[in-house]
N, CA, C and O of each residue as an XYZ file, in Angstrom:
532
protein
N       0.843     -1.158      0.000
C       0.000      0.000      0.000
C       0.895      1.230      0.000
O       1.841      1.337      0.781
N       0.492      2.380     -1.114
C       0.899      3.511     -0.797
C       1.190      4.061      0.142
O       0.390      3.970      1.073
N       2.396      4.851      0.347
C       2.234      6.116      1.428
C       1.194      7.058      1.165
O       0.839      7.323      2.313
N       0.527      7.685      0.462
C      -0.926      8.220     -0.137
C      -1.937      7.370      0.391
O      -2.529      7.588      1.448
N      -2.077      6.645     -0.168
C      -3.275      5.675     -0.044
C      -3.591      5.482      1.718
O      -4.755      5.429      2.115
N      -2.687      5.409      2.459
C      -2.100      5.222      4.161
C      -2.591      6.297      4.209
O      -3.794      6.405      4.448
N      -1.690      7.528      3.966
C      -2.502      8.617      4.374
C      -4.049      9.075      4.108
O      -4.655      9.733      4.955
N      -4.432      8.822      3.313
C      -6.118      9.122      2.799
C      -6.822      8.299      3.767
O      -7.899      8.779      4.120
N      -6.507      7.203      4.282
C      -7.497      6.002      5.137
C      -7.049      6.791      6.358
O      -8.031      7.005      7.070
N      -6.179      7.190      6.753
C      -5.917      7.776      8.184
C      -6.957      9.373      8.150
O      -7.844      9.838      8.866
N      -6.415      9.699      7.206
C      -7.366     10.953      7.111
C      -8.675     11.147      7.485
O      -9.231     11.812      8.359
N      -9.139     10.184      6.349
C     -10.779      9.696      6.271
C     -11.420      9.359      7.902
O     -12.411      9.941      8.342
N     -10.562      8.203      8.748
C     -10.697      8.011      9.821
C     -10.792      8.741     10.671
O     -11.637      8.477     11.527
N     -10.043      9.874     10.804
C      -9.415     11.359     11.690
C     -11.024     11.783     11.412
O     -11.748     11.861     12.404
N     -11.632     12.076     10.003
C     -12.454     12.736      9.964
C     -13.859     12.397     10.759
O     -14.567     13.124     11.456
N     -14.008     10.779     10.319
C     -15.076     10.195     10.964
C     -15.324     10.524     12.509
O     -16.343     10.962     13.043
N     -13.888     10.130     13.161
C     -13.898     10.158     14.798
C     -14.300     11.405     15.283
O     -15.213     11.612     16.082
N     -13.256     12.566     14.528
C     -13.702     14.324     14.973
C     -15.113     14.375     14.562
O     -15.391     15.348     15.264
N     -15.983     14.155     14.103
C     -17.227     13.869     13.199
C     -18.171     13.095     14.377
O     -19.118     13.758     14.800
N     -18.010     11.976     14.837
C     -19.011     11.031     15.618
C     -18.308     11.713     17.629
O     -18.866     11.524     18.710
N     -17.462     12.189     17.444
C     -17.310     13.357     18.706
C     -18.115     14.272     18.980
O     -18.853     14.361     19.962
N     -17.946     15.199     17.837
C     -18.678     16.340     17.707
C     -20.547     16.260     17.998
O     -21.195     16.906     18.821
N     -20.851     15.628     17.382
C     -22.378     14.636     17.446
C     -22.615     14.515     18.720
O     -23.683     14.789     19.267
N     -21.316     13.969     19.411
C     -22.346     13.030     20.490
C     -22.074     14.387     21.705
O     -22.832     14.510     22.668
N     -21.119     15.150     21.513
C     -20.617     16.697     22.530
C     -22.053     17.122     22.013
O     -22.768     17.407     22.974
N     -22.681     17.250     20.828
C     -23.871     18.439     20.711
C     -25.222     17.907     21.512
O     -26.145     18.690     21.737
N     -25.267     16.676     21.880
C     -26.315     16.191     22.304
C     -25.834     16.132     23.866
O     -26.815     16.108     24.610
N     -24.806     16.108     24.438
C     -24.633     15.884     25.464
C     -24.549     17.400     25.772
O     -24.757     17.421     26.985
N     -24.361     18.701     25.366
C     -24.333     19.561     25.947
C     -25.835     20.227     26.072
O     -26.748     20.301     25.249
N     -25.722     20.682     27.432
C     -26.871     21.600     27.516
C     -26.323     23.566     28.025
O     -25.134     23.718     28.306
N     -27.051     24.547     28.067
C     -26.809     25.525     29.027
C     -27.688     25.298     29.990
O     -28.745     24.697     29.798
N     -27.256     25.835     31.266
C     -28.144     25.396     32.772
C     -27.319     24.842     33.829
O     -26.138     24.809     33.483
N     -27.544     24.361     35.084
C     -29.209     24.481     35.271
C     -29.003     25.899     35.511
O     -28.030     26.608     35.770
N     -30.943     26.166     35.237
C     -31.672     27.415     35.778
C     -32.558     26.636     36.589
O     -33.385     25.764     36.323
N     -32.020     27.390     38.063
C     -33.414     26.560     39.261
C     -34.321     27.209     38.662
O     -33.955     27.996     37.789
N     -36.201     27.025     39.045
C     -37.140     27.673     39.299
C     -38.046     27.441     40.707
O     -37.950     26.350     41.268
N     -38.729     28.250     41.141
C     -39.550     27.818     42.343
C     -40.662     28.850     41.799
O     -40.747     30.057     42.025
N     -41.564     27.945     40.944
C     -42.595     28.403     40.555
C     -44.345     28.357     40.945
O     -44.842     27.236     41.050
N     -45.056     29.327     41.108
C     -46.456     29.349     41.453
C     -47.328     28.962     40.288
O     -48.194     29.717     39.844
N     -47.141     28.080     39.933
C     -48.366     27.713     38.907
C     -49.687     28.192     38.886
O     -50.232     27.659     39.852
N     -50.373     28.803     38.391
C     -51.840     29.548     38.252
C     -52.601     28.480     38.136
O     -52.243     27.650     37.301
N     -53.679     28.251     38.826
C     -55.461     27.426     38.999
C     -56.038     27.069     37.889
O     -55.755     27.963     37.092
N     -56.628     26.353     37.410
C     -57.531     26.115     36.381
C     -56.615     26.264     34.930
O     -57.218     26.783     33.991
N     -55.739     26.003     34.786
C     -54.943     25.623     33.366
C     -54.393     27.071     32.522
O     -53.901     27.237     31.406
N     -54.777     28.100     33.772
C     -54.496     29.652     32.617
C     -54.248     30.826     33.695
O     -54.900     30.789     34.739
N     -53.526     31.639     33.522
C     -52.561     31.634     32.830
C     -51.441     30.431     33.139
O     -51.354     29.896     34.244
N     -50.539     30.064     31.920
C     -49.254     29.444     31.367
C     -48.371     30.264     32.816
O     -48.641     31.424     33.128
N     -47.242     29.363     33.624
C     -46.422     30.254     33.964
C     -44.934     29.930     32.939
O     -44.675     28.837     32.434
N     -44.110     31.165     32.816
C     -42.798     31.097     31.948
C     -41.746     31.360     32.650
O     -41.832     32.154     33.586
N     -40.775     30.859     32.390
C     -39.339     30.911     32.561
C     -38.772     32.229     32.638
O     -39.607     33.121     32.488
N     -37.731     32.558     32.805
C     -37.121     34.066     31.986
C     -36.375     32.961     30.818
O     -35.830     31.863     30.936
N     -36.620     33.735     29.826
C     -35.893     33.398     28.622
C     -34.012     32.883     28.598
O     -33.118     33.628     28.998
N     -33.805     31.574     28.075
C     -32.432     31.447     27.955
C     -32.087     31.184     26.990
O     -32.977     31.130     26.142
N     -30.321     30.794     26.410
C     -30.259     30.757     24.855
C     -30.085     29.265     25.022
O     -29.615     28.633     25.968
N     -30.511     28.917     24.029
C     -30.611     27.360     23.625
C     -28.983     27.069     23.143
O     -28.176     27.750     22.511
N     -28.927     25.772     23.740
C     -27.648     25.092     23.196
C     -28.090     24.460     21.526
O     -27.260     24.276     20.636
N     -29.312     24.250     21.424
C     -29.593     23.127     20.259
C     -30.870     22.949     20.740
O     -31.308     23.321     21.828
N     -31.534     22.258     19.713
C     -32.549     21.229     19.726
C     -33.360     20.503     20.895
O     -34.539     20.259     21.150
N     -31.707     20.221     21.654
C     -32.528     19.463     23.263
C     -32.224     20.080     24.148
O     -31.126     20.591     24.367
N     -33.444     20.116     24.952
C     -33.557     21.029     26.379
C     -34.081     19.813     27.355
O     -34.390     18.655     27.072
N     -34.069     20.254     28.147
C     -34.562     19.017     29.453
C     -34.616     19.779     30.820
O     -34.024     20.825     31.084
N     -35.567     18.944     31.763
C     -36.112     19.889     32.793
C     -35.893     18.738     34.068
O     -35.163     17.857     33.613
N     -36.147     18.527     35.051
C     -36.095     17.868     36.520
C     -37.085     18.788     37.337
O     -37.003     19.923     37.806
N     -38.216     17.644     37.300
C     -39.040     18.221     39.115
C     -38.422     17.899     40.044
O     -37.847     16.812     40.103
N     -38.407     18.710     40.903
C     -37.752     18.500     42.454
C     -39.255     17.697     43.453
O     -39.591     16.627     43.961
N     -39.800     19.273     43.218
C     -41.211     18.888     44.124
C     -42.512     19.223     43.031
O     -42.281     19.700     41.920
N     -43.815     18.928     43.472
C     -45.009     18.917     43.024
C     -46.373     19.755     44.043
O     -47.490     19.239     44.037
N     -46.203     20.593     44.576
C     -46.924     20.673     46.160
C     -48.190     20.223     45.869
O     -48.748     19.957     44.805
N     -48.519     20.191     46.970
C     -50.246     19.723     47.227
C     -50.860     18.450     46.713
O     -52.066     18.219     46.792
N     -50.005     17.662     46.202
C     -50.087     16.316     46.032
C     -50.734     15.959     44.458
O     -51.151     14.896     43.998
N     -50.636     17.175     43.924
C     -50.832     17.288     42.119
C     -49.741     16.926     41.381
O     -49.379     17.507     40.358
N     -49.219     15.994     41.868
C     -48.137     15.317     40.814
C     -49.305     14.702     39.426
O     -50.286     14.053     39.789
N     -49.132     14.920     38.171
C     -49.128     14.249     36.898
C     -50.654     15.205     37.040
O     -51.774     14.782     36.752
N     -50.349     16.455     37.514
C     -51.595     17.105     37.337
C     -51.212     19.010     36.937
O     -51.920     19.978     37.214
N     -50.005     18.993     36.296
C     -48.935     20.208     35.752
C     -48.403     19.245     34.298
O     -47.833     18.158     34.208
N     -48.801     20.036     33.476
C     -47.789     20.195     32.179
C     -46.643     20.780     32.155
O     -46.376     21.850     32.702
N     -46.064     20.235     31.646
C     -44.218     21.161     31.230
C     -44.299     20.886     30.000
O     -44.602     19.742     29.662
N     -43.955     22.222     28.736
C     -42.689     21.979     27.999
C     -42.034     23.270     27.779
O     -42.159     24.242     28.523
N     -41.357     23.223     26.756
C     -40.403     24.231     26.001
C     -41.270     25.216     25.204
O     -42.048     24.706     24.399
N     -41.242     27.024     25.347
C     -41.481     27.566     24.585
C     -40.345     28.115     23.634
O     -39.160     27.790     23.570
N     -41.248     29.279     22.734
C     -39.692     30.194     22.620
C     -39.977     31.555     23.204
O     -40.745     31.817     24.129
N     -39.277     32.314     22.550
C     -39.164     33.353     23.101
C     -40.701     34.468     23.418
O     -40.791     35.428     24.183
N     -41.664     33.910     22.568
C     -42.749     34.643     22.104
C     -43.874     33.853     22.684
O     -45.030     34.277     22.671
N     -43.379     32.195     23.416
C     -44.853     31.599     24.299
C     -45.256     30.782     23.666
O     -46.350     30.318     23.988
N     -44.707     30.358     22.741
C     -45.421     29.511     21.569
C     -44.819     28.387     22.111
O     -43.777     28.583     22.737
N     -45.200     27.349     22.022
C     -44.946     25.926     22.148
C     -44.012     25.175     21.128
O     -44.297     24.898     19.963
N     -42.726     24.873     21.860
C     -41.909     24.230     20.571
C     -41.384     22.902     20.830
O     -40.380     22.400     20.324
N     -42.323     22.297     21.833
C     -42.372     20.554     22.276
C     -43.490     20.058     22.429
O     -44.560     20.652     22.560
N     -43.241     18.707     22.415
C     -44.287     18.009     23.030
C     -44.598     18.335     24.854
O     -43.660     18.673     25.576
N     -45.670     18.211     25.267
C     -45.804     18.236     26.699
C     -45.997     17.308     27.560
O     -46.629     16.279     27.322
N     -45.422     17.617     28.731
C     -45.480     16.052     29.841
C     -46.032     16.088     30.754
O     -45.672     17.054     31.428
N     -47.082     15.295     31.383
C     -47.765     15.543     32.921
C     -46.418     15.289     33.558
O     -45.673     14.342     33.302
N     -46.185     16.375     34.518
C     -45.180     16.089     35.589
C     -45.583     15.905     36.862
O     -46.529     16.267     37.561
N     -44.377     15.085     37.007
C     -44.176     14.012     38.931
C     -43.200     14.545     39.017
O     -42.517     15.200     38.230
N     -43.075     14.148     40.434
C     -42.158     15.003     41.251
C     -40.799     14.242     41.191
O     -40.761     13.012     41.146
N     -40.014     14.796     41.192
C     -38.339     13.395     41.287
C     -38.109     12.822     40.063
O     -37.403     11.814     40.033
N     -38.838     13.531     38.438
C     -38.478     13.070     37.385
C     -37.806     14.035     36.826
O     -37.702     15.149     37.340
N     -37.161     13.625     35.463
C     -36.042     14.543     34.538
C     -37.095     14.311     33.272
O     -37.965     13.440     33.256
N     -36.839     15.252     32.237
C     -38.257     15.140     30.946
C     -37.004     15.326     30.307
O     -35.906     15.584     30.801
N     -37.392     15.128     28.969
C     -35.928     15.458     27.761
C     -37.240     15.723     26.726
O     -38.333     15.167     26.616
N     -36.559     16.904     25.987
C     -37.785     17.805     24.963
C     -36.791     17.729     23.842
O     -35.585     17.802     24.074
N     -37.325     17.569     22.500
C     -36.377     17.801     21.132
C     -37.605     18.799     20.950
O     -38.776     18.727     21.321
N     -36.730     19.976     20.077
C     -37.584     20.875     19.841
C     -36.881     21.621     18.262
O     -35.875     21.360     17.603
N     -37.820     22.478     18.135
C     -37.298     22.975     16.871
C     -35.963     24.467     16.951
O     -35.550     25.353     16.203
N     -35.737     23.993     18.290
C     -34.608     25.467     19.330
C     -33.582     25.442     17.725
O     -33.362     24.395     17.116
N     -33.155     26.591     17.348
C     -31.783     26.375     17.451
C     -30.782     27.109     18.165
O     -30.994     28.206     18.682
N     -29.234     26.240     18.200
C     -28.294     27.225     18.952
C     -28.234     28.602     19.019
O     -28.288     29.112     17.900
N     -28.142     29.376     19.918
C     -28.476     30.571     20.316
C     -29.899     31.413     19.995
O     -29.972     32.641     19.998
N     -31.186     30.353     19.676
C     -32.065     30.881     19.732
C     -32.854     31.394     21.656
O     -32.183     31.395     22.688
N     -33.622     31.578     21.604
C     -34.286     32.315     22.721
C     -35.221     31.149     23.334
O     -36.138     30.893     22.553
N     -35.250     30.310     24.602
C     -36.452     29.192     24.939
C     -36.564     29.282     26.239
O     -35.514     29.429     26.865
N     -37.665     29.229     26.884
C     -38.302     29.045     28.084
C     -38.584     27.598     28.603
O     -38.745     26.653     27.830
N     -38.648     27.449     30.435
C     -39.415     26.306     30.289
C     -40.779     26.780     31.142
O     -40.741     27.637     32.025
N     -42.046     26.037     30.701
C     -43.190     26.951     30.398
C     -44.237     25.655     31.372
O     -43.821     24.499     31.456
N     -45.064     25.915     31.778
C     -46.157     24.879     32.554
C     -46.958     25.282     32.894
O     -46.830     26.437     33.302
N     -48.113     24.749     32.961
C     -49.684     24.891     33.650
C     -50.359     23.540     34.291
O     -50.295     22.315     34.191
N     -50.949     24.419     34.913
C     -51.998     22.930     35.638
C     -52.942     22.218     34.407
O     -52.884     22.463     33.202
N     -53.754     21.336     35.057
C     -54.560     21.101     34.312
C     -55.795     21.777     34.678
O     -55.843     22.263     35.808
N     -57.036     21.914     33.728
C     -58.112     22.871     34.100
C     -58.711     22.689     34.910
O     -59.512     23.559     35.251
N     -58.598     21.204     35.773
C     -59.130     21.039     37.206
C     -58.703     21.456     38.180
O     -59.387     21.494     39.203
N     -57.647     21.815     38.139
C     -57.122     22.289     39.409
C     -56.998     23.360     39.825
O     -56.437     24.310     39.278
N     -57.885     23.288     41.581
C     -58.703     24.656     41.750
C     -57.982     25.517     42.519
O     -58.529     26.222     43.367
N     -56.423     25.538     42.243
C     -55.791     25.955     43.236
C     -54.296     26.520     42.418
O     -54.070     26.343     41.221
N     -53.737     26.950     43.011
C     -52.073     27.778     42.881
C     -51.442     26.320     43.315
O     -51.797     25.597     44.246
N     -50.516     26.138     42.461
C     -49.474     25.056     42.848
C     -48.325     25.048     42.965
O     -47.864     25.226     41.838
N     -47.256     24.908     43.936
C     -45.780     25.379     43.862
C     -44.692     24.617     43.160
O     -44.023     24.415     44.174
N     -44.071     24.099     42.306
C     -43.430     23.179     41.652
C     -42.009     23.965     41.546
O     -41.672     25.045     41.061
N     -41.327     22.902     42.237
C     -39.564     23.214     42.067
C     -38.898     22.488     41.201
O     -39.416     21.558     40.583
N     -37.628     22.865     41.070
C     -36.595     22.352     40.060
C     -35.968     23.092     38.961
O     -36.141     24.280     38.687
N     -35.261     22.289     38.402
C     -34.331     22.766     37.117
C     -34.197     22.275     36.300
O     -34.374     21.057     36.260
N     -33.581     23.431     34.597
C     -34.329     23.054     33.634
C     -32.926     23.342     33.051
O     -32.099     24.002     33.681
N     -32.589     22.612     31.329
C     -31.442     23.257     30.717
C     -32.040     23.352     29.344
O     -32.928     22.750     28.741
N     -31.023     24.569     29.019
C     -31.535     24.735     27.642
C     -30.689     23.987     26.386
O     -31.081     24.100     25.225
């Protein structure tokens, strides 16, 4: 085998590895955490929001700490953007779980993490934890 030919397969290889690195650093990075200790509003309205952060990418992800008043899987979470709009799917949240959101973020765009009760619930709810963008 060539000295060329050696070099082009080493190359090619170099490229793949810096290549399947890079990939797996973009999914593994987030910005965060941002704690919150949020008052959720009664009856499904108003939405409470985040202060706005810049997105690393695509995936954001959140962790309940707590749920008060025993309304676990009775609060939605997901990802807005900057303007309130919804740019995930949404999750009934429990308390002591982590959610993972793919969204349409991109890097250094503007995203919140955003939640409401459900419309039954006749009360203010306190929900802790942290979220990354």
């Amino acid at each position: 085998m060539s000295v060329r030919m050696k070099l082009s397969k080493i190359t090619i290889l170099t490229a793949l590895v810096f290549g399947l690195l890079m990939s797996v650093g973009a999914v593994l990075a987030y910005n965060g955490p941002y704690q919150y200790d949020a008052i959720v509003p009664s009856f499904g309205t108003p939405n409470w929001y985040s202060e706005p952060q810049t997105a690393s990418g695509s995936a954001q992800k959140s962790y309940v700490s707590s749920i008060g008043g025993g309304y676990d899987g009775d609060i939605n979470g997901w990802i807005s953007n900057d303007n309130g709009s919804a740019i995930s799917s949404s999750y009934d949240l429990y308390s002591g779980k982590t959610y993972y959101y793919n969204t349409s973020a991109t890097s250094g765009s503007k995203v919140e993490w955003s939640m409401d009760t459900h419309f039954w619930v006749p009360v203010n709810v306190e929900v802790k934890g942290s979220w990354w963008s």
